[in-house]
C-alpha positions as a Markdown table, in Angstrom:
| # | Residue | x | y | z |
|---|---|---|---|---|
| 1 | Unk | -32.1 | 72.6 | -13.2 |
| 2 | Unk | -28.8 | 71.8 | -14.8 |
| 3 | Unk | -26.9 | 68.5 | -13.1 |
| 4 | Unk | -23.7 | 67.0 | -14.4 |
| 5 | Unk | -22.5 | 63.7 | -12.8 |
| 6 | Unk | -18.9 | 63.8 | -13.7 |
| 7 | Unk | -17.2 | 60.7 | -13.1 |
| 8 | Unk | -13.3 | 60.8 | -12.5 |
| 9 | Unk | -10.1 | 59.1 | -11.8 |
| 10 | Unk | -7.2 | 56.5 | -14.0 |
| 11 | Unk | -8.7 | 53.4 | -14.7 |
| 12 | Unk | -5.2 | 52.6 | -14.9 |
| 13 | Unk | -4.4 | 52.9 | -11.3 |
| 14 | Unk | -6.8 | 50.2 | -9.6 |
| 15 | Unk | -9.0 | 51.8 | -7.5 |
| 16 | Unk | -8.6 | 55.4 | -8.6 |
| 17 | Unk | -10.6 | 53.7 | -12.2 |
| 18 | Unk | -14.0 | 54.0 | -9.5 |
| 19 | Unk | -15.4 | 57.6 | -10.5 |
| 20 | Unk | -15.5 | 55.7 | -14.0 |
| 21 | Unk | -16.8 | 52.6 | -13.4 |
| 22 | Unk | -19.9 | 54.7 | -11.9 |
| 23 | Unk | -20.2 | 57.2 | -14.6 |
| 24 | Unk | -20.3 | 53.8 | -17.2 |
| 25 | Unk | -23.2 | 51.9 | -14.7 |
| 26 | Unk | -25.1 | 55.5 | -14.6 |
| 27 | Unk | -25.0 | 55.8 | -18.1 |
| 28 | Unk | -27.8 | 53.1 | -18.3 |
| 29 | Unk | -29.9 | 55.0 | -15.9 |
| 30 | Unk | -33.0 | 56.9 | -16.9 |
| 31 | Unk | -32.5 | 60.6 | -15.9 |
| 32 | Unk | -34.3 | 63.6 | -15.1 |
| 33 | Unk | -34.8 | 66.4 | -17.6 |
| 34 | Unk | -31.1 | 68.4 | -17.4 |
| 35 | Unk | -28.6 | 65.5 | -16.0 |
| 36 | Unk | -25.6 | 64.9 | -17.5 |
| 37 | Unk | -23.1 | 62.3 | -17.1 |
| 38 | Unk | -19.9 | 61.8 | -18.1 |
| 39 | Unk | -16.9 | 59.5 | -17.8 |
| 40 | Unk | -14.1 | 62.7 | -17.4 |
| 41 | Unk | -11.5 | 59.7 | -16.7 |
| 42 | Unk | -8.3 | 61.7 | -16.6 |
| 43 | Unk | -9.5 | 64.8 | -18.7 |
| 44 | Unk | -9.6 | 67.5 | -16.0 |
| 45 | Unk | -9.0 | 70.4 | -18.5 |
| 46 | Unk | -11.7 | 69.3 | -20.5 |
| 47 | Unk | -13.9 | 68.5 | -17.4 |
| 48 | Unk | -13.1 | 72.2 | -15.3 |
| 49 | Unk | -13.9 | 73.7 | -19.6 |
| 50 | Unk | -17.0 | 71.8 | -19.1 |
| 51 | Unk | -18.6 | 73.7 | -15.9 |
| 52 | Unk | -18.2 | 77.1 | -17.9 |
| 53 | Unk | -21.2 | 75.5 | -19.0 |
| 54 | Unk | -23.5 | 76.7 | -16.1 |
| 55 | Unk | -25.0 | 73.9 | -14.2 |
| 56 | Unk | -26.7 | 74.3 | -11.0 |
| 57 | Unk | -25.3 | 71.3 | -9.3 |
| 58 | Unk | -22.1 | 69.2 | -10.3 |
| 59 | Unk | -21.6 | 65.6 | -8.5 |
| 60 | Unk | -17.7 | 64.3 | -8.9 |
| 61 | Unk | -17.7 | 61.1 | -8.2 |
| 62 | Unk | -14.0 | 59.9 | -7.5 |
| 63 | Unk | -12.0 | 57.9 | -4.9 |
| 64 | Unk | -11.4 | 59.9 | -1.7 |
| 65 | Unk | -8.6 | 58.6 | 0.7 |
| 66 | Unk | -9.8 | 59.7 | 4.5 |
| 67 | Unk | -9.1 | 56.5 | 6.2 |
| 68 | Unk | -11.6 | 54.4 | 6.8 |
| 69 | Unk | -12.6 | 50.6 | 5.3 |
| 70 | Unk | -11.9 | 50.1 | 1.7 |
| 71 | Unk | -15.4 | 50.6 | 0.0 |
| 72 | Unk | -16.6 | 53.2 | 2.0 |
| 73 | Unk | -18.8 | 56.0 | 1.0 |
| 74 | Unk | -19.3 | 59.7 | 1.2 |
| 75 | Unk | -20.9 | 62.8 | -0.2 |
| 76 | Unk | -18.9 | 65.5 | 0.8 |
| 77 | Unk | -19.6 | 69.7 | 0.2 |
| 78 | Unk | -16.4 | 71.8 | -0.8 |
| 79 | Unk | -15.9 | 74.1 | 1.6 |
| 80 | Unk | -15.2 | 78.0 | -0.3 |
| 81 | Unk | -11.9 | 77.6 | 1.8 |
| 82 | Unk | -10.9 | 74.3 | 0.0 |
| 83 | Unk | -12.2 | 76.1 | -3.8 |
| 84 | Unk | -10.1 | 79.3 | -3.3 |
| 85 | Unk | -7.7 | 80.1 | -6.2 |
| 86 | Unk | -4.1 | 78.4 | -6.4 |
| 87 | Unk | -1.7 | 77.2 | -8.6 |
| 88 | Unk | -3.8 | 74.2 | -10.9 |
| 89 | Unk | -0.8 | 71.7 | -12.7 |
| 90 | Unk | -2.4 | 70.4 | -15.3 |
| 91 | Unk | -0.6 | 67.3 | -14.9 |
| 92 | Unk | -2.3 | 66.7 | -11.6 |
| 93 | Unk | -5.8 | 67.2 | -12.2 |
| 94 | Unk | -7.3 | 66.4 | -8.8 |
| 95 | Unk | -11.3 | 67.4 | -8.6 |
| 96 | Unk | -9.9 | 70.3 | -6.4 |
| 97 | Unk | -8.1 | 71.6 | -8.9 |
| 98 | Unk | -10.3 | 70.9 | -11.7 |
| 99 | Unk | -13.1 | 73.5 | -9.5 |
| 100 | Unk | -10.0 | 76.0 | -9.0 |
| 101 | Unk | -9.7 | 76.0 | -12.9 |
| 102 | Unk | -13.2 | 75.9 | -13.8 |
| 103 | Unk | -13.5 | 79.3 | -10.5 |
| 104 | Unk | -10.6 | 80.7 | -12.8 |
| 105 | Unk | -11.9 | 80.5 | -16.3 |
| 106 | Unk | -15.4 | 81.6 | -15.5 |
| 107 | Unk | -14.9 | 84.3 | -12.2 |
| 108 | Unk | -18.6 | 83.2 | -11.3 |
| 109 | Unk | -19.3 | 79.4 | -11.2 |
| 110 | Unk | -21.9 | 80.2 | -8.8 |
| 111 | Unk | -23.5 | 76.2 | -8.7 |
| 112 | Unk | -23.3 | 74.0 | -5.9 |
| 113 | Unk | -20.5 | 70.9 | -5.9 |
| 114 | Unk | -21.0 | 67.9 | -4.1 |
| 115 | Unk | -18.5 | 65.1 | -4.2 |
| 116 | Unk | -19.6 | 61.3 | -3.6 |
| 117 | Unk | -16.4 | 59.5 | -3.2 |
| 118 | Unk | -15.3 | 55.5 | -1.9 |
| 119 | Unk | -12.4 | 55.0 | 0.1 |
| 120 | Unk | -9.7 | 53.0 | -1.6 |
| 121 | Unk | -7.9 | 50.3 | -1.0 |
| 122 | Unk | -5.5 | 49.8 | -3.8 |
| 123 | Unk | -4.6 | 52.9 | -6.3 |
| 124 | Unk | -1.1 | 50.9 | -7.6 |
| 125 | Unk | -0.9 | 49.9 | -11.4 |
| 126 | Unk | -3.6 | 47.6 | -12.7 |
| 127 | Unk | -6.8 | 47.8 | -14.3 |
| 128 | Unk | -8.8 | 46.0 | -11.7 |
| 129 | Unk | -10.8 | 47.4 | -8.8 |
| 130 | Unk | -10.4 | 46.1 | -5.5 |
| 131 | Unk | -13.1 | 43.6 | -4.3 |
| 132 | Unk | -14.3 | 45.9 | -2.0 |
| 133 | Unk | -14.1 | 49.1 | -4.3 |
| 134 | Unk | -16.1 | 46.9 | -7.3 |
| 135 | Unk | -18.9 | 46.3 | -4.6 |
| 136 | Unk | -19.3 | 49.7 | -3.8 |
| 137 | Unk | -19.8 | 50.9 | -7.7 |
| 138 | Unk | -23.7 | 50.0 | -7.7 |
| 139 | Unk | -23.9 | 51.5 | -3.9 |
| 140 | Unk | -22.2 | 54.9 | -5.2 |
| 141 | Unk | -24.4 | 55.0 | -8.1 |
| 142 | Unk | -27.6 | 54.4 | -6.3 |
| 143 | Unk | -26.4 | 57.3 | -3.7 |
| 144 | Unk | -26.0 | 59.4 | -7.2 |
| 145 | Unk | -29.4 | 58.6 | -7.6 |
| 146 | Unk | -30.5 | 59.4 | -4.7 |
| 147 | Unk | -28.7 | 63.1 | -4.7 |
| 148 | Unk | -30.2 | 64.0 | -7.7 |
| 149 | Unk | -34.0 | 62.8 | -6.4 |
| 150 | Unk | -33.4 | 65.1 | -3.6 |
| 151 | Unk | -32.1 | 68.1 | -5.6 |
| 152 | Unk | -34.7 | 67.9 | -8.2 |
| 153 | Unk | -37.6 | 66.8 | -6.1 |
| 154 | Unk | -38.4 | 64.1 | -8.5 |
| 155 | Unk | -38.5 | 60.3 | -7.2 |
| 156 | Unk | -35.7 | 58.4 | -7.8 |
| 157 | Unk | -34.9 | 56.8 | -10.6 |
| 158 | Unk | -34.9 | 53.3 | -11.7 |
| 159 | Unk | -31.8 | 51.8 | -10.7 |
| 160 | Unk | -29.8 | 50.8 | -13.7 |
| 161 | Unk | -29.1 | 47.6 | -14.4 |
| 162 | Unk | -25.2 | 46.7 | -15.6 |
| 163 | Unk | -24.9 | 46.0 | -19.5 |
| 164 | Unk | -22.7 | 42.5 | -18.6 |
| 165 | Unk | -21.3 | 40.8 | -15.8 |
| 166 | Unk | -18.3 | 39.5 | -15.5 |
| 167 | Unk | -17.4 | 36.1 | -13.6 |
| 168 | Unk | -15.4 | 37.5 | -10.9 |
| 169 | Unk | -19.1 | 39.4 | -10.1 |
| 170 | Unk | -17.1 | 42.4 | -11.3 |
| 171 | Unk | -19.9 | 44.9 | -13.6 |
């Protein structure tokens, strides 16, 4: 089984930095046989050229505004409804576009997309998560963890442990 853990979003833009911050704690994580991550940041070409590859399953990890307490988090399923073809700006590479490309350039990206996303609180300039975005960074990746344990059938993996911490408790 193919997995790719994509993490995305503008570590530029507070919060919306999250996708990467999990994709950089993952990348300490001992993996199955076939997962993949990367830290897409704001590459969504290269991301949506990426899933011509043929995986079976692809994780996004990114923020996902739907209202609820900063931190919060979610693994949601694309509906086909919310993949259908439309016009993709490749200035405004949202994961939904980044699927609609990938559906475009391939005509049969037949593997399954699950999205674990955190609730933001702060997406304005700045290179700092929120406090309660940086707390959820070990969470999300742990729930990573956990989605690929129960799509492979393997036990979890060892949680990874960050490469530095910083004083504010920030990894």
């Amino acid at each position: 089984m193919r997995i790719l853990v994509a993490g995305v979003g503008n570590v530029f833009l507070g919060d919306d930095g999250f996708g990467v911050e999990v994709a950089r704690r993952l990348s300490g994580a001992r993996l199955p046989k076939g997962v993949e991550v990367g830290d897409y940041g704001i590459r969504g070409v290269h991301l949506a050229y990426e899933l011509t590859a043929g995986y079976d399953l692809v994780i996004i990890v990114d923020t996902v505004p739907r209202g609820k307490a900063p931190g919060t988090l979610y693994v949601l399923e694309p509906s086909p409804a919310e993949l259908a073809p439309a016009f993709v700006d490749a200035h405004d590479m949202t994961p939904q576009a980044v699927l609609t490309l990938a559906l475009a350039l391939t005509r049969s990206f037949t593997g399954r997309v699950l999205m674990v996303g955190c609730e933001p609180a702060d997406t304005s300039p700045g290179m700092d998560l929120s406090p309660a975005v940086a707390r959820a960074v070990a969470r999300a990746a742990d729930l990573v963890l956990d989605v690929i344990a129960e799509e492979t059938g393997e036990p979890a993996a060892p949680r990874p442990v960050p490469a530095r911490r910083e004083e504010e408790g920030r990894w």
